[in-house]
TORKE-709666 format. One record per residue (C-alpha): x, y, z; residue in three letters. Coordinates in steps of 0.1 Angstrom, whole numbers, plus 2048, in hexadecimal, padded with zeros to 3 digits. Layout:
<recs>
XYZALA;...
</recs>
This chain:
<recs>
800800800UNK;80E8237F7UNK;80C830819UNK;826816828UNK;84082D817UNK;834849831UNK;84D85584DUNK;83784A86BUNK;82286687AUNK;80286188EUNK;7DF86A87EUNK;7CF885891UNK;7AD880887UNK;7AB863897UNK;7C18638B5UNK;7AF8888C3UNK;78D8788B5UNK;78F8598D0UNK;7728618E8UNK;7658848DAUNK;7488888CDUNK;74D88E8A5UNK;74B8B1897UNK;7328BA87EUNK;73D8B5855UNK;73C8D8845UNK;7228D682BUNK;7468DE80FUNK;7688DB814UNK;7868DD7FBUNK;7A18C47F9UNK;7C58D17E4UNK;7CC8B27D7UNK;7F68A87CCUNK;7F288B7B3UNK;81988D7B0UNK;81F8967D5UNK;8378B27D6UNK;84B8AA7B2UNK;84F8C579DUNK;8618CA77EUNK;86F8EC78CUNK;8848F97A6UNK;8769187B5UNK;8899287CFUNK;86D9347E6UNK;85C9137E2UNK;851905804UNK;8418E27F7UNK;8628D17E7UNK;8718C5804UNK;8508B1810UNK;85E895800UNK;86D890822UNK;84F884832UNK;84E86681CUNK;86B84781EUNK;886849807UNK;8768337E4UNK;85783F7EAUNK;8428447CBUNK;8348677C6UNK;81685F7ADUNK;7F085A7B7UNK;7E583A7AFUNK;7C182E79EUNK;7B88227C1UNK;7BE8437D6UNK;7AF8577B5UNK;78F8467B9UNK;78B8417DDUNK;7958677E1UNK;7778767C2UNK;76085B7CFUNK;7638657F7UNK;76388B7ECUNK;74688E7DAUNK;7358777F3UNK;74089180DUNK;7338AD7FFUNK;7128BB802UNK;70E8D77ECUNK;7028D97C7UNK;7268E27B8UNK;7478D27C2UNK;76C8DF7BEUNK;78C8CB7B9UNK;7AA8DC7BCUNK;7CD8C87A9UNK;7EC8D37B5UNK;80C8CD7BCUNK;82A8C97BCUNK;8248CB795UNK;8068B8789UNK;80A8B3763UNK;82589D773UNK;807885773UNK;80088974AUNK;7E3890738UNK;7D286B73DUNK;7D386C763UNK;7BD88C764UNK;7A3877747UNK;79B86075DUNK;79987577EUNK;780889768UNK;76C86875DUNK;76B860785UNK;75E87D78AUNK;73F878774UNK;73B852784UNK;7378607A5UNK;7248807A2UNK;7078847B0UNK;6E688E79AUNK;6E88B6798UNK;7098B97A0UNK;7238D1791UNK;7488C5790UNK;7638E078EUNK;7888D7787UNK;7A08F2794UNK;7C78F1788UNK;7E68FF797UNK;8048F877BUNK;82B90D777UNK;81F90574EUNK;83C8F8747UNK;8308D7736UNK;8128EB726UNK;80B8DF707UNK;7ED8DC6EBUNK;7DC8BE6F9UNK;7DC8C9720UNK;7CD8E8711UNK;7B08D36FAUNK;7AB8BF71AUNK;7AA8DD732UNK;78F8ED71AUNK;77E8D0714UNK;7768CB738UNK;7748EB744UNK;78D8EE75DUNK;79D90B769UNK;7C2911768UNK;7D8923782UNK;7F692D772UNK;815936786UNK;82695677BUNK;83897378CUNK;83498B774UNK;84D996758UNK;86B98274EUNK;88598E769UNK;86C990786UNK;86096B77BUNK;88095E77AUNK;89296D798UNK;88594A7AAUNK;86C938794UNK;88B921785UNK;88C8FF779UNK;8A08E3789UNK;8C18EE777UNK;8B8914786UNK;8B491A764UNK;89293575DUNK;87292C753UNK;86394D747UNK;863942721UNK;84E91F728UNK;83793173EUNK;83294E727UNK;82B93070CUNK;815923724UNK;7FC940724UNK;7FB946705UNK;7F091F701UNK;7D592371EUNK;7C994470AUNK;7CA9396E5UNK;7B591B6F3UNK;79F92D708UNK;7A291B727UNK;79992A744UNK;7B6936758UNK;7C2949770UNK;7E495777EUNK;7F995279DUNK;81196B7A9UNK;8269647C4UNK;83198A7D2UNK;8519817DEUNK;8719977EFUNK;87B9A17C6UNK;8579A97B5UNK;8489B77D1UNK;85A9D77C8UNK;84A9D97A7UNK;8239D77ABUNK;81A9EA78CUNK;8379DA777UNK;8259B477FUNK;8029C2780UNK;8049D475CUNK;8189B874FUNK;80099E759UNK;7E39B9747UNK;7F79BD72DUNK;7F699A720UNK;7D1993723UNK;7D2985749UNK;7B098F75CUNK;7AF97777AUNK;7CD980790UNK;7D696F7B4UNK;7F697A7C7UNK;7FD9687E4UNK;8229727FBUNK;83D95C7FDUNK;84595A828UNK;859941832UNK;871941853UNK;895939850UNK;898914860UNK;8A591E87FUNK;889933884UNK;89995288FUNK;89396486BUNK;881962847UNK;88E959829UNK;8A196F811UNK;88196B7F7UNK;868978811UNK;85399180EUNK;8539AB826UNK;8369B9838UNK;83B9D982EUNK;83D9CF808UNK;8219BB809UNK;80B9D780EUNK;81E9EF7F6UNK;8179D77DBUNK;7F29D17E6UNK;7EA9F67E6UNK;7FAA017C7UNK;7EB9E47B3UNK;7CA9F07C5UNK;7CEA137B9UNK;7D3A0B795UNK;7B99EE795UNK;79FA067A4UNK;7A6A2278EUNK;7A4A0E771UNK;79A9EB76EUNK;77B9E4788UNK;7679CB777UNK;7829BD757UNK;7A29B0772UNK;79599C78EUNK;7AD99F7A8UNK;7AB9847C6UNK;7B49957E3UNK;79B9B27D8UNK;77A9A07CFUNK;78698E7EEUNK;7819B1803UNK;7679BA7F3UNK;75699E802UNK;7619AA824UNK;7539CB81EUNK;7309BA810UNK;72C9AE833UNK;73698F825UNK;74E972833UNK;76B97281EUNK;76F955807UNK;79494F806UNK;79E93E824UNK;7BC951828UNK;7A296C835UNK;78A959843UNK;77C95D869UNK;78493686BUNK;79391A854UNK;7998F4856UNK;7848EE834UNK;7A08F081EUNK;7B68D2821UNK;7D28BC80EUNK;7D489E802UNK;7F788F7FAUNK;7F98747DCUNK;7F38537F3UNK;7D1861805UNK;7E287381EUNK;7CC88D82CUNK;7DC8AB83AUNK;7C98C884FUNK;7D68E3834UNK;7ED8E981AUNK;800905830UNK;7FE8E384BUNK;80E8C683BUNK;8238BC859UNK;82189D86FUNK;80F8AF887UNK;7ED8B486FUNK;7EF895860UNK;7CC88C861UNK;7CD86C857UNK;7CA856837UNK;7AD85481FUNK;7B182E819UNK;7B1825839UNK;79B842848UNK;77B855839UNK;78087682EUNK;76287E83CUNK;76A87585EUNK;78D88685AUNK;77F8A484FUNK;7608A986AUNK;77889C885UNK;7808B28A6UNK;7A48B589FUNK;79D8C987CUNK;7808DD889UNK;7978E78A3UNK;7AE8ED88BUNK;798905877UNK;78A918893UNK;7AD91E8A7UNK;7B3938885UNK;79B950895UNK;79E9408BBUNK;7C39498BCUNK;7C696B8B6UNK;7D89848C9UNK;7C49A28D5UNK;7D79B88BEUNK;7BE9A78A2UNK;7A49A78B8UNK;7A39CE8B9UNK;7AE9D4894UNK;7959E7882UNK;79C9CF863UNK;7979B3871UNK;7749A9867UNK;78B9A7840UNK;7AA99D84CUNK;7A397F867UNK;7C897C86EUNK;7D297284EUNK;7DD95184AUNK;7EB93C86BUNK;80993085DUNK;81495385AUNK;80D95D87FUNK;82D955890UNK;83297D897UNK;83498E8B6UNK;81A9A98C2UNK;8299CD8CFUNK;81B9C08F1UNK;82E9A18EEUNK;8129898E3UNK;81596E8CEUNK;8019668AEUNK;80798689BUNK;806980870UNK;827989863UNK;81699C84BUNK;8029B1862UNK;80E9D485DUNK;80B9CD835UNK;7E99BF83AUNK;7DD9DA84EUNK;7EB9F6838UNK;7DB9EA81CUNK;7B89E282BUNK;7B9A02838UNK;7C3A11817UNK;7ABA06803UNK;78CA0D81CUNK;778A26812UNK;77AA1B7E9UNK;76E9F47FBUNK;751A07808UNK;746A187EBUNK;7469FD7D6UNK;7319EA7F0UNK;717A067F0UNK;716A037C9UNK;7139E27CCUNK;6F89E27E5UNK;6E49FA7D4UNK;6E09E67B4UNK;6FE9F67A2UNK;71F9EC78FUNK;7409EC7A8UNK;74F9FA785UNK;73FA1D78AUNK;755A287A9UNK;771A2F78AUNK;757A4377FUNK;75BA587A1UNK;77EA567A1UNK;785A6977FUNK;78BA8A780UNK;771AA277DUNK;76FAAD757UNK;777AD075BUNK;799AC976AUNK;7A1AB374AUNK;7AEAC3729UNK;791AD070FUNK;7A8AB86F4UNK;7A2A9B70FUNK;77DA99703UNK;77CAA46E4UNK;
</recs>
């Protein structure tokens, strides 16, 4: 069984779940699956999930087999009880699995689905294996494509580098133009790291420029090993938020309505009076979890350590792993936990902390539990304030978020005659 080759850690789910009471299954939950584990044909610098492979014996065999595909799409779709459900392919790299692999995870998909009920296919890929058949196949079936790209050439290749530390920029750039001439539906992934983070509106108007109109950034934070500092890629705090705002500035100006940006329809929810979707800003979490290429079921992503190893879907339900006390613990300790700092922020209700594997800072009063990221989170929730709240009155009144760059254009008079003529 693929499992034997794992180093031996204890399941949580079931040793916290002897003698409690189990927790109730949330009606969805999203599982990031790694059909190749953490393989990738690339090297990245800032990459935190490479070096998983040392959770698994030496000879152990990164690739999902048939069994674990359909006992994982069989158990997840049984799980959930709501009329459209997500899968999430990840990595590690994915295509790594080929074309073939994904044909039958989509014909398991149909044999299990319940009457009614919408399958979405979600995929994270570096492009570099892109070609005209993953494209065919991604249109065909409708899935939608994360593509992994720091903006222009040097930005993108300052740490997105293949195993040689040779750049990628050319087979990415390739890539998109695949996904585009094929129309698949795709998205980009930016990480804002310690280099491109000083160059919001150089990645942003690149990233317009070619024709991209779904945008996520996410920050690279990692601590150095011992602990004591971050990583030379890191982001700082203070960068994070520069690069927010100015992308904010630009975007709101300018292209409300044509470039979706995540982290702003995400606050826009906040400021609807609405829970924020992302679970990075989320009051609570626990319903996004990973699964590892043999079944095993981790509490998140962020969380694959010994220590949130769940347990294994072969030998466990998902189900049971999923509504057990140990991850609904998990989930709620992301708004339990926090310092009174983020108690009392006035952002709160659209930050939530950020996300916990980031809170290992230090509060001026000395408590623990502070988001690295704070001060940059804060400065730009603050920032972009009072445009959230008009475009939450527009929207609450029946009207197009698009108009507030109607209100933010100068007032004709102060524009040149030749400007309207």
């Amino acid at each position: 069984m693929q499992s034997s080759h794992r180093c031996q850690f204890v399941p949580r789910a079931l040793l916290e779940g002897e003698g409690n009471p189990p927790a109730q299954l949330p009606p969805a939950f999203h599982v990031m699956l790694k059909p190749r584990g953490p393989l990738c044909n690339l090297d990245c610098t800032y990459c935190f999930y490479l070096r998983k492979t040392e959770l698994y014996q030496k000879g152990a065999r990164f690739a999902m087999s048939e069994e674990v595909l359909d006992a994982f799409i069989r158990q997840y779709i049984e799980s959930q009880q709501v009329p459209e459900v997500h899968f999430g392919w990840q990595g590690g790299e994915p295509t790594l699995m080929g074309v073939e692999f994904f044909r039958r995870a989509v014909a398991l998909q149909q044999k299990y689905r319940k009457p009614g009920m919408r399958i979405i296919n979600s995929f994270q890929t570096n492009g570099v294996q892109l070609n005209e058949e993953w494209c065919r196949f991604f249109k065909e079936h409708d899935f939608l494509v994360g593509l992994s790209m720091d903006g222009p050439r040097n930005l993108h290749d300052a740490y997105r580098v293949d195993g040689g530390g040779k750049p990628t920029f050319d087979k990415v750039y390739r890539a998109l133009k695949l996904l585009q001439k094929h129309g698949v539906s795709y998205n980009i992934l930016c990480v804002v790291n310690r280099i491109n983070a000083d160059h919001p509106l150089r990645v942003y108007r690149f990233f317009k420029s070619e024709g991209v109109e779904f945008i996520q950034f996410i920050p690279a934070v990692e601590q150095t090993p011992e602990k004591g500092g971050m990583t030379e890629w890191t982001v700082r705090p203070e960068q994070w938020g520069n690069f927010l705002c100015a992308v904010f500035d630009e975007w709101v100006q300018r292209d409300v309505g044509r470039i979706f940006v995540q982290q702003f329809e995400v606050a826009l929810e906040a400021w609807m009076g609405f829970e924020p979707s992302l679970c990075v800003h989320a009051s609570t979490c626990g319903n996004c979890l990973a699964m590892e290429h043999n079944g095993d079921l981790f509490s998140c992503d962020h969380f694959v350590y010994p220590t949130y190893y769940l347990g294994n879907i072969m030998e466990t339900p998902m189900a049971q792993m999923v509504a057990s006390p140990f991850q609904r613990r998990f989930g709620m300790d992301k708004r339990d936990s926090l310092p009174r700092y983020c108690r009392e922020c006035p952002v709160l209700f659209a930050c939530n902390g950020g996300c916990p594997k980031d809170r290992f800072a230090t509060t001026s009063d000395g408590e623990q539990g502070l988001n690295y990221l704070c001060a940059g989170y804060r400065q730009f929730f603050t920032h972009i304030a009072p445009f959230m709240q008009v475009m939450a009155q527009l929207l609450q009144s029946g009207k197009p978020a698009w108009l507030i760059m109607e209100m933010l254009r100068p007032p004709l008079t102060s524009r040149r005659l030749s400007d309207t003529m």
